[in-house]
Each structure stands twice: as structure tokens, then as C-alpha cells.
RODO-2510 file (C-alpha; in nm, 4 decimals, decimal comma):
residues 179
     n   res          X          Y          Z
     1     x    10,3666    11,6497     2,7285
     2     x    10,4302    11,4723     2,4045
     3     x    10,3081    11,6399     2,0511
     4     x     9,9495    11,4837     1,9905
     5     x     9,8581    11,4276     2,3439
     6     x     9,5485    11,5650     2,5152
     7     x     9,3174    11,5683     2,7940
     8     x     8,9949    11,4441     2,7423
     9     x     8,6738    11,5260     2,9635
    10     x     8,4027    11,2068     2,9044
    11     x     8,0234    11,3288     2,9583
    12     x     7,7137    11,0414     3,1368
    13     x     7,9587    10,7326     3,0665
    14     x     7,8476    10,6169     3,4164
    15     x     7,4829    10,4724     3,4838
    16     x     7,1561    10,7162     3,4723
    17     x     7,2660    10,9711     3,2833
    18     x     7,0935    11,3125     3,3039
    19     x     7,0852    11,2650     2,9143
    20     x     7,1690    10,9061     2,6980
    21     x     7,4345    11,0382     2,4976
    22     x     7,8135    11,0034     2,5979
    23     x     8,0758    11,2395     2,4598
    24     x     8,4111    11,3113     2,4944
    25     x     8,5706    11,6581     2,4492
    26     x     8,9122    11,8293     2,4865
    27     x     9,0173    12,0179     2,7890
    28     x     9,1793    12,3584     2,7148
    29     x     9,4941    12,3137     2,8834
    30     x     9,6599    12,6848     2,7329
    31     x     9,9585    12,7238     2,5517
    32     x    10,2431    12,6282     2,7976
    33     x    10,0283    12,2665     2,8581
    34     x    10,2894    12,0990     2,5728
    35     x    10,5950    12,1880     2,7760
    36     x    10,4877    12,0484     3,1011
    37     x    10,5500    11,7042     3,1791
    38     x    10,1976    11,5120     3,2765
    39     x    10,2079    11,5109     3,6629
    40     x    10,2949    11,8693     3,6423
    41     x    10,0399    11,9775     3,4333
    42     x     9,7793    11,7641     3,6205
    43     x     9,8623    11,9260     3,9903
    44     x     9,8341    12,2639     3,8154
    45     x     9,5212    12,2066     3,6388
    46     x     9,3562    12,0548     3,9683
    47     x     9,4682    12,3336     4,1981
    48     x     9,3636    12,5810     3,9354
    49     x     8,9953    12,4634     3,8823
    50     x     8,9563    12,4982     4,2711
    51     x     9,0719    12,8302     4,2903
    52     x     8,8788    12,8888     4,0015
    53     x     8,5893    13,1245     4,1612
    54     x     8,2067    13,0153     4,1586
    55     x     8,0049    13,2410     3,9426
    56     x     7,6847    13,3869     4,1137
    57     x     7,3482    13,2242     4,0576
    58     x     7,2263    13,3297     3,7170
    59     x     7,5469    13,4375     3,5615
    60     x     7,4849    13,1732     3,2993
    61     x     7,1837    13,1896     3,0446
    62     x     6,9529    12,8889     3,0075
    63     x     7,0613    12,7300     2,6870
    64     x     7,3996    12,7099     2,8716
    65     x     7,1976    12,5866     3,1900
    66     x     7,0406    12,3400     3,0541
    67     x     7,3523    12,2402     2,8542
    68     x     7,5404    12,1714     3,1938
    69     x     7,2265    11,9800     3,3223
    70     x     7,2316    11,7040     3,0185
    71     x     7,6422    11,6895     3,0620
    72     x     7,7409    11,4988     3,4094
    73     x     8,1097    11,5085     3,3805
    74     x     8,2143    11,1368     3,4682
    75     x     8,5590    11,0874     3,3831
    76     x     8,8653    11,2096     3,2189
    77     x     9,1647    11,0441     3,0507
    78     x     9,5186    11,1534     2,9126
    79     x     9,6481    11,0685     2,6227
    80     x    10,0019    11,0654     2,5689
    81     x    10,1150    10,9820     2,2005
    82     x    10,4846    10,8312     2,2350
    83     x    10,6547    10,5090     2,1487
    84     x    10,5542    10,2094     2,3367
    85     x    10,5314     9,8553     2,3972
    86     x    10,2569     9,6257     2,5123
    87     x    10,3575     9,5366     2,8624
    88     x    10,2928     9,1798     2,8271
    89     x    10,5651     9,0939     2,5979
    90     x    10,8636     9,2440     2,8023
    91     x    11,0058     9,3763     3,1204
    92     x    11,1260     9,7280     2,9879
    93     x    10,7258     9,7756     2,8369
    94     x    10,6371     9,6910     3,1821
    95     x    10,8798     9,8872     3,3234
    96     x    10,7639    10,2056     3,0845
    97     x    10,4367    10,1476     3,1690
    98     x    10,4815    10,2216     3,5344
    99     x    10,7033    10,4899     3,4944
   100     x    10,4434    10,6753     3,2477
   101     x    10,1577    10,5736     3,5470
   102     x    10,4338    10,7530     3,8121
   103     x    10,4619    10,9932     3,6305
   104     x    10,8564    10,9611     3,5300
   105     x    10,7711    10,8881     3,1578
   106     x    10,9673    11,1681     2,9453
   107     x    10,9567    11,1940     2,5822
   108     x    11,2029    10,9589     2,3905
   109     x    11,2121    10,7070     2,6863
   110     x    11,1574    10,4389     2,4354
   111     x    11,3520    10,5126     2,2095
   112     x    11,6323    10,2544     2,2973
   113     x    11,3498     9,9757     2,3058
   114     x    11,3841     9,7422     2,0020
   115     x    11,0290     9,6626     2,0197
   116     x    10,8858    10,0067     2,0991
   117     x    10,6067    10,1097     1,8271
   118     x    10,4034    10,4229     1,7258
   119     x    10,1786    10,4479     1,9798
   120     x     9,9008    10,6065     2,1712
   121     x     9,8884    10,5434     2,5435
   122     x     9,5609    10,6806     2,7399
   123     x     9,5066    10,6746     3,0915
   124     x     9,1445    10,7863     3,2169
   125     x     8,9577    10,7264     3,5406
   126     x     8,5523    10,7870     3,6135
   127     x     8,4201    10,8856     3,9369
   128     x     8,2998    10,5409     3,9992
   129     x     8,6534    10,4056     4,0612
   130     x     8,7658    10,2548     3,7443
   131     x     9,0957    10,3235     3,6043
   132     x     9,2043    10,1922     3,2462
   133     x     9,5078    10,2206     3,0731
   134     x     9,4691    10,1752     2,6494
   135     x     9,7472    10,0873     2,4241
   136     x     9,6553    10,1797     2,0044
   137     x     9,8900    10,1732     1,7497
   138     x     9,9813    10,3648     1,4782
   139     x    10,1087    10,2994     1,1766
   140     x    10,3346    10,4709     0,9073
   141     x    10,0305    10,6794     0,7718
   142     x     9,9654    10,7843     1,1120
   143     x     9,6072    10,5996     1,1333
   144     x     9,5290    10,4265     1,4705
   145     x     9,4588    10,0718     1,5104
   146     x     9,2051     9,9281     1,7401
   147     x     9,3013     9,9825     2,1318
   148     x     9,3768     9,7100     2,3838
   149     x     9,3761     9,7161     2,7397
   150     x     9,7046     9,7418     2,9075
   151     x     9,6665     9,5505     3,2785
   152     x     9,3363     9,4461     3,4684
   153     x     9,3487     9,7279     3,7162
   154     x     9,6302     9,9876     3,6873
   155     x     9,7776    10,2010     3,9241
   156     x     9,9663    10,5334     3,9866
   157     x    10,0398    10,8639     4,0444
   158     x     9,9199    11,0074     3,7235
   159     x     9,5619    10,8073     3,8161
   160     x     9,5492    10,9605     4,1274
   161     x     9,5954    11,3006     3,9671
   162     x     9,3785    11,2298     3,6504
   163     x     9,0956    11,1607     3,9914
   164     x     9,2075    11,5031     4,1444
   165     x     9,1408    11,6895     3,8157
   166     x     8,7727    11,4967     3,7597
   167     x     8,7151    11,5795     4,1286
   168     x     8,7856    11,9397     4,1022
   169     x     8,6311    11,9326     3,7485
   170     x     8,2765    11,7953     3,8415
   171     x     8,2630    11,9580     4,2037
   172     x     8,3068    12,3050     4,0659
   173     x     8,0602    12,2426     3,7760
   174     x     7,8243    12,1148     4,0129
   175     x     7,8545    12,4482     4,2374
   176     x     7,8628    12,7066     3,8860
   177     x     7,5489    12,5512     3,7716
   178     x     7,3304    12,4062     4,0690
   179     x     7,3149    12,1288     3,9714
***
């Protein structure tokens, strides 16, 4: 993955929260995360937090209980920083689009688009179905600009995968806290 990308895992973004307060936080990915490229790193992660064993009831103290209770994990999205293009206004930004969603996006892709931009592309998916694909750019000073929405309903490998991750994610904090 691309310098100043992440993964991101959102907290009660869908309906009846456990607690009214949404959050997103980074995923640990460990050091070699930067040199994988995102479907890679995805399959790993997944198969990795279901081998991951369930601790035994009580192995967790009750400030960290009730933490897990008030934090539903709901979604997850990946954030690639790269140069892009807003899909609308050409066939190669299209085409980039759905070779980052395949997964065949590599790092300096763009460069030979005239129109490619500073950007920040996220992907994310919620375990209610919705998939969303953002678009924010970013200019000289390195601030980012509002996001748009890229698409009305976007598909992919990579969203299958991001859903494989929040899968694994929520089922196995479901199991290590009883909840």
C-alpha cells in the first residue's frame, strides 16, 4: 500500500447502537502492511483474525468489557492516498477506479494521467450492505478538501475483502467478549 494509507475500523454507524457515539480508529496492520499491495494485505488480515484464538471467559477486565459492549464494530474502509481522477470526467479515471476496486491498482498508476490529482481514495463497507467509494483532494499544502462520492453503488474485489475483514473482525469480537 501507498504512503498515507490506512485501514480504518468505524464503531455503531449502523442503527441502535449499543452506545450514540460513532468513531473511527486505525487498524494495526504491523510493519510489513506498507509493502503489501491492498488485496494482499486484506486476505492476510482476514485469515489472520480467524485464526486468531478466542480468549477464555474472563480474560478481559470490566473497564475493557464494558468498552467492547458500547463499541459494535460496523464497518471498515481503506484508504489509499495516490493520484486520481474523478471517474466522471474520463475513461482512464473510470478505468483506475475499477482497477483500484479489483484490486490491480499499484502505486504510480496515474501517473501518465494528465488530469490525475493529489488524492485520497477510500473504500469502506458496513455490515448492512453498503459499499462507498470517496474521492478528497489534496492540495499543495497537503490539506484535504471536502470528499465526494465516486459511483452510486460500487463494486469489487477489494469490497468483497474489506466485507471478509469486518466479518472476521466483528465475529471474533463478538466471541472474545460475549457479547
Amino acid at each position: 500500500m501507498c504512503e498515507g494509507s490506512g485501514l480504518y475500523l468505524g464503531y455503531n454507524t449502523l442503527p441502535d447502537p449499543p452506545f450514540p457515539m460513532v468513531g473511527f480508529l486505525p487498524y494495526e496492520c504491523g510493519p510489513g502492511a506498507a509493502a503489501l499491495d491492498p488485496a494482499t494485505l486484506l486476505r492476510m488480515l482476514a485469515d489472520s483474525i480467524r485464526a486468531s484464538p478466542v480468549p477464555s471467559k474472563g480474560s478481559f477486565d470490566q473497564a475493557r468489557q464494558r468498552l467492547a459492549a458500547t463499541m459494535r464494530v460496523d464497518a471498515v474502509v481503506l484508504v489509499i492516498a495516490a493520484r486520481a481522477m474523478t471517474p466522471e470526467h474520463s475513461q482512464a479515471a473510470r478505468a483506475l477506479l475499477a482497477n483500484l476496486a479489483e484490486g490491480y491498482y499499484r502505486e504510480g498508476d496515474a501517473e501518465a494521467c494528465v488530469d490525475a490529482r493529489e488524492a485520497a481514495v477510500a473504500l469502506g463497507v458496513d455490515r448492512a450492505g453498503g459499499q462507498v467509494a470517496l474521492i478528497v483532494d489534496r492540495d499543495p499544502s497537503g490539506r484535504h478538501d471536502v470528499p465526494s462520492r465516486i459511483g452510486v453503488r460500487p463494486e469489487g474485489m477489494l469490497f468483497e475483502l474489506l466485507g471478509e475483514v469486518l466479518d472476521a473482525q466483528y465475529t471474533w469480537t463478538r466471541a472474545a467478549f460475549a457479547l
